[in-house]
LOFIVO-21377 format. One record per residue (C-alpha): y, x, z. Coordinates in nm, 3 decimals. Each point is the difference from the previous one (the first is absolute). Example, Ala and Ser with C-alpha at 12.3 -4.5 7.8 and 13.67 -1.06 7.14 Angstrom:
% LOFIVO-21377
y; x; z
-0.450; 1.230; 0.780
0.344; 0.137; -0.066
This chain:
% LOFIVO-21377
y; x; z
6.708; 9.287; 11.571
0.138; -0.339; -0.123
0.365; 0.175; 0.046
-0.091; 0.310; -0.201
-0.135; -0.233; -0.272
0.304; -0.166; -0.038
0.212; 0.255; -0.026
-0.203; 0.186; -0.286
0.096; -0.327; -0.227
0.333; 0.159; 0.032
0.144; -0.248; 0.233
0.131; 0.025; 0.368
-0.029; -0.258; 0.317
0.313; -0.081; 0.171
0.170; 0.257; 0.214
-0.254; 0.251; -0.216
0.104; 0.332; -0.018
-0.016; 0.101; -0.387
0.027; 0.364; 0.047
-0.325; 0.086; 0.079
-0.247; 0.017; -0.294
-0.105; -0.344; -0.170
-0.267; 0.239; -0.199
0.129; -0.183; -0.325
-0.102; 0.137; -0.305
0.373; 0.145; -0.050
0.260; 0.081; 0.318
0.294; 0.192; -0.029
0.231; 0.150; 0.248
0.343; 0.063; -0.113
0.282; 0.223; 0.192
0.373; 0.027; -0.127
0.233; 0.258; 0.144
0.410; -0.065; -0.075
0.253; 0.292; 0.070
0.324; -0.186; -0.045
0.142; 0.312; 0.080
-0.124; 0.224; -0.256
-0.094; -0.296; -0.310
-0.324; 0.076; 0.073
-0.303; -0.191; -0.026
-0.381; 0.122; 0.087
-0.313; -0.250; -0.038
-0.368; 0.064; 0.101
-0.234; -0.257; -0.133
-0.373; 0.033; 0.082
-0.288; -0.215; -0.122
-0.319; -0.116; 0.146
-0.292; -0.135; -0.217
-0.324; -0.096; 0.095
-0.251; -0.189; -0.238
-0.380; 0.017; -0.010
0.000; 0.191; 0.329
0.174; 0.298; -0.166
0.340; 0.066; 0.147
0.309; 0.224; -0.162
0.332; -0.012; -0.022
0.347; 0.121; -0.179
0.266; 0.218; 0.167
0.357; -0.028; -0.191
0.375; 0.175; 0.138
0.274; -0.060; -0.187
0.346; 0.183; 0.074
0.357; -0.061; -0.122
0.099; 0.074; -0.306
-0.364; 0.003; -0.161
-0.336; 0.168; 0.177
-0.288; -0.125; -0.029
-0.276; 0.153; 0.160
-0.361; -0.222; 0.071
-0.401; 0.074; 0.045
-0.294; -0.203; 0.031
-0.272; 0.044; 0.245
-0.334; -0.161; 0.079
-0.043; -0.096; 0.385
0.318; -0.165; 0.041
0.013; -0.251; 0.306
0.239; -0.185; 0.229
-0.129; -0.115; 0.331
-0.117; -0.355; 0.085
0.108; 0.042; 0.394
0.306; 0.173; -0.036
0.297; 0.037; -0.227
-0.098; 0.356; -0.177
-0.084; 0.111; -0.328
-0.202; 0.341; -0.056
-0.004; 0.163; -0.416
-0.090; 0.340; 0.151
0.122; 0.286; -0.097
0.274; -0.160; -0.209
0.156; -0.289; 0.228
-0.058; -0.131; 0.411
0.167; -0.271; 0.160
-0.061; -0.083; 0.380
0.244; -0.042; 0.304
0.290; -0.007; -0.156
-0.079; 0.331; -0.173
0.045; 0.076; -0.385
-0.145; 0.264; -0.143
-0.041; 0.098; -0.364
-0.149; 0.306; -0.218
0.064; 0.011; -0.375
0.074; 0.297; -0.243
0.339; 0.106; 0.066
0.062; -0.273; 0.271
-0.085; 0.000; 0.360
0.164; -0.201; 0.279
-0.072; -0.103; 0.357
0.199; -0.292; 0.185
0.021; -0.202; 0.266
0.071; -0.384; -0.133
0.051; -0.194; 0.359
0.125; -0.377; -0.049
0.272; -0.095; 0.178
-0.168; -0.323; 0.085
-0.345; -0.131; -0.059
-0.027; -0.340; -0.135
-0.282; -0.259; 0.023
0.043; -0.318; -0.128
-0.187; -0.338; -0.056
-0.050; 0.037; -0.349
0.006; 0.353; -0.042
0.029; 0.069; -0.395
0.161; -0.199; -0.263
-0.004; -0.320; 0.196
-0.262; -0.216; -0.075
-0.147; 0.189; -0.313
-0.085; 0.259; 0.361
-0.299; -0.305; 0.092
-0.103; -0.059; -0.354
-0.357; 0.141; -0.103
-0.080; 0.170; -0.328
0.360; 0.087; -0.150
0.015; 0.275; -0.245
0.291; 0.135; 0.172
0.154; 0.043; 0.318
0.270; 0.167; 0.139
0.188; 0.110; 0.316
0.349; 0.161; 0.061
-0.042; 0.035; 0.367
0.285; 0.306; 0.060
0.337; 0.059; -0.036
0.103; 0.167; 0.284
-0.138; 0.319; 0.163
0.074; 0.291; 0.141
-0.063; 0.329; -0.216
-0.034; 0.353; 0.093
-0.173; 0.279; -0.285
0.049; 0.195; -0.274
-0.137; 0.013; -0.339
-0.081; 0.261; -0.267
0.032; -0.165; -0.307
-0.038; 0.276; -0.339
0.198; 0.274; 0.203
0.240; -0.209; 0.178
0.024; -0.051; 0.357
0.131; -0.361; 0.122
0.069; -0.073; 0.354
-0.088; -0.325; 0.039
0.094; -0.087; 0.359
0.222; -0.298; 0.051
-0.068; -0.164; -0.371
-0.073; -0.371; -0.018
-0.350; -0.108; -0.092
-0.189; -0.286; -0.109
-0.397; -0.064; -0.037
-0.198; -0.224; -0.173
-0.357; -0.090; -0.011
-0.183; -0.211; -0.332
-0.351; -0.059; -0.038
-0.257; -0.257; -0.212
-0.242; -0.002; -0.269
0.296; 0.251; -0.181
0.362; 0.000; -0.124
0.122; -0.313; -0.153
-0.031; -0.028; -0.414
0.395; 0.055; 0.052
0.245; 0.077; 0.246
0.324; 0.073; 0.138
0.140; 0.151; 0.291
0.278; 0.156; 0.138
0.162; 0.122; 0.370
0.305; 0.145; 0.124
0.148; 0.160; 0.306
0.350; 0.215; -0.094
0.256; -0.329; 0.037
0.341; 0.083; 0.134
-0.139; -0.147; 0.320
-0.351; 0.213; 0.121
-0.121; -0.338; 0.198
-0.052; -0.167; -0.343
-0.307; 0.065; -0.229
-0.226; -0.192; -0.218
-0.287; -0.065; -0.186
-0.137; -0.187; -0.249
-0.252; -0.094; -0.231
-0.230; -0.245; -0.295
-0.276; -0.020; -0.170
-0.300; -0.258; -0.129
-0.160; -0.084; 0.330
-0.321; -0.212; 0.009
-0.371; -0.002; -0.156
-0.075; -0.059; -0.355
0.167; -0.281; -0.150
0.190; -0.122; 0.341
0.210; 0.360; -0.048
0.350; -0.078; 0.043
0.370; 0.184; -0.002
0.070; 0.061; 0.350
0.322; 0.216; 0.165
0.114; 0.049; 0.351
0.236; 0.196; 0.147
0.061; 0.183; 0.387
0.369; 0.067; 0.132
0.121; 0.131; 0.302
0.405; 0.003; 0.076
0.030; 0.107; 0.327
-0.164; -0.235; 0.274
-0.107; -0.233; -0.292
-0.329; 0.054; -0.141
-0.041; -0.223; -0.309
-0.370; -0.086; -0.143
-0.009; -0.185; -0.328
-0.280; -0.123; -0.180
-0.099; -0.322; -0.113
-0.116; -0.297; 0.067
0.277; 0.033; 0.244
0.255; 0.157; -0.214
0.074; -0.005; -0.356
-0.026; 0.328; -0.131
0.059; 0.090; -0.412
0.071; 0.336; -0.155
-0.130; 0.247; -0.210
0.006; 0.337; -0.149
0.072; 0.018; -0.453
0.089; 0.341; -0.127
0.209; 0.222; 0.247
0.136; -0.309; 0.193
-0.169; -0.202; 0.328
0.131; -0.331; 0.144
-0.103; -0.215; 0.247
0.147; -0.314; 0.182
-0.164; -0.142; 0.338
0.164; -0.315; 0.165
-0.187; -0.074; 0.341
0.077; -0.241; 0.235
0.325; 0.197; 0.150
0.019; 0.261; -0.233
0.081; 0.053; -0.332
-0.019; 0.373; -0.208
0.045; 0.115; -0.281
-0.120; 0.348; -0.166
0.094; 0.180; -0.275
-0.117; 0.407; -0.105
0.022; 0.238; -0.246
-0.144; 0.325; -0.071
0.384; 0.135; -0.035
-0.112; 0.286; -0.178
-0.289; 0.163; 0.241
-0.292; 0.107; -0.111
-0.288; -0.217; -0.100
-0.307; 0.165; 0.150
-0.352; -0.073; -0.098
-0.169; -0.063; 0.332
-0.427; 0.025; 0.008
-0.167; -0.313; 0.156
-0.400; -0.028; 0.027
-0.240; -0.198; -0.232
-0.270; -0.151; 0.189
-0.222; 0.291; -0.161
0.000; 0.270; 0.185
0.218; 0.275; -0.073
0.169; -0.242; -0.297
0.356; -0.005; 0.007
0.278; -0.203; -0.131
0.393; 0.011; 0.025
0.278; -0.200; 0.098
0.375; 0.048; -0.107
0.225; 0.020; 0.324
0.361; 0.161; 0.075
0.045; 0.158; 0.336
0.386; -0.004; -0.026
0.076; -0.300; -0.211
0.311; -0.231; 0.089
-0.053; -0.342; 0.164
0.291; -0.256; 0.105
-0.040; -0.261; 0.287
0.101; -0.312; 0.109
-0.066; -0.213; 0.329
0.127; -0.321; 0.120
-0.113; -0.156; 0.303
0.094; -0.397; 0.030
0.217; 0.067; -0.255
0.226; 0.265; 0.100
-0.008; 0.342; -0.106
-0.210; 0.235; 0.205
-0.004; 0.341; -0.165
0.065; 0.145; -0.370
-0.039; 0.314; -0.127
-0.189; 0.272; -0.212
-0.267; 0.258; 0.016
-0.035; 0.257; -0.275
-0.295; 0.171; 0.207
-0.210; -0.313; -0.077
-0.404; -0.001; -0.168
-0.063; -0.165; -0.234
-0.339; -0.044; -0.159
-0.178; -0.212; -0.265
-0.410; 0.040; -0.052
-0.291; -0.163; -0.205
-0.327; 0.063; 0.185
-0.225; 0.267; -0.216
-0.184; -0.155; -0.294
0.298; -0.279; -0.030
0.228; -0.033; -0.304
């Protein structure tokens, strides 16, 4: 009981498994397919919002160059004992399974991580054991094996073999303003990235935080402060970011290069209340990576997202 408490204040205990339902006012699951071999980029975002014992939630797909399909739906849940998340008929997620039901859209795939990772401080280091945050957030795949198709507005896509990522965010809602961005689609497949900011906190302790996740072949790199210094941000059609840790040292750069800018629907915390964020599923980002000093990879993406949101009701 005193476990389940904790966790609905949005924060985890150590060696905590964050995937399974924090029943937070606000969760969202997050899935990014990259098909370096085709420049093409699919995203399924789904939504789960619970307040005053009513529950609903927000189904979105995007699709390279620029569709946008989404629903919402009352009796939206994810499970508290076991990593799945149920927005019947639109959207289920259990075992590794992805499914998904939209006008025009339909797709079924297996998403099977290559490895499964637990870890002390599960999240983004400590702000993962710290109660009552507005915002939290969790890039916990980059590597998976994919088999499906997709229907997406008449066209068929094969998805087997792409590279995926998945994310999961939850709180009291989406930050007054944020950034974010990931990337698979280097000239090496082993490396991909993500990143992100926003004004983390409570009231008037709300502060600019970034951090940043990197994996380049055997090296997985977690960044976030206090034990790295992490600055960036996102003004007009250009992000940045910079993250020195104690061996490593990055730096970020991305563009929107001329894709689309798509208008993606994210939930009020009224039902059925949406707003949007601003996000390009093929924009350009350039990377950099040192490791004591010496040069460990460099290169470019132009199959890289890149977002930037207010939460709904913020100027």
């Amino acid at each position: 009981m005193l476990r389940q408490w904790w966790r609905r204040t949005g924060a985890d205990l150590p060696w905590g498994d964050p995937l399974l339902s924090h029943r937070s006012a606000m969760e969202g699951h997050l899935w990014r397919f990259t098909d370096p071999a085709r420049r093409r980029v699919l995203l399924v975002a789904c939504g789960v919002n619970e307040r005053r014992g009513r529950r609903w939630g927000t189904v979105v797909v995007a699709a390279s160059p620029s569709l946008v399909r989404s629903v919402t739906l009352d009796g939206v849940r994810a499970d508290t004992d076991r990593f799945a998340v149920h927005a019947a008929p639109a959207l289920s997620f259990a075992q590794d399974r992805l499914r998904v039901s939209l006008p025009d859209v339909d797709l079924e795939l297996a998403v099977v991580p290559r490895a499964r990772r637990r870890t002390l401080l599960p999240a983004a280091g400590v702000f993962s054991l710290v109660p009552w945050l507005n915002h939290y957030w969790y890039p916990y795949l980059f590597d998976a094996r994919v088999e499906g198709t997709a229907r997406l507005a008449g066209e068929h896509w094969d998805l087997t073999g792409c590279q995926a990522y998945a994310e999961k965010s939850w709180g009291r809602g989406f930050p007054p303003a944020w950034w974010w961005g990931q990337a698979h689609g280097f000239d090496r497949p082993d490396v991909k990235v993500a990143f992100a900011g926003g004004l983390l906190g409570r009231g008037r302790c709300t502060v600019p935080v970034g951090g940043l996740v990197l994996v380049a072949g055997d090296h997985r790199i977690d960044l976030f402060p206090p034990s790295a210094v992490v600055r960036g941000g996102a003004r007009g059609d250009r992000w940045s970011l910079t993250a020195l840790g104690p061996r490593h040292r990055v730096r970020l750069s991305g563009q929107g290069a001329g894709s689309p800018l798509l208008r993606l629907p994210i939930p009020a915390l009224s039902p059925h209340r949406l707003g949007h964020s601003e996000q390009h599923l093929t924009g350009e980002v350039s990377l950099e990576v040192q490791r004591c000093g010496r040069p460990l990879y460099s290169g470019t993406s132009r199959l890289a997202g890149l977002e930037t949101g207010r939460a709904p009701g913020t100027r």
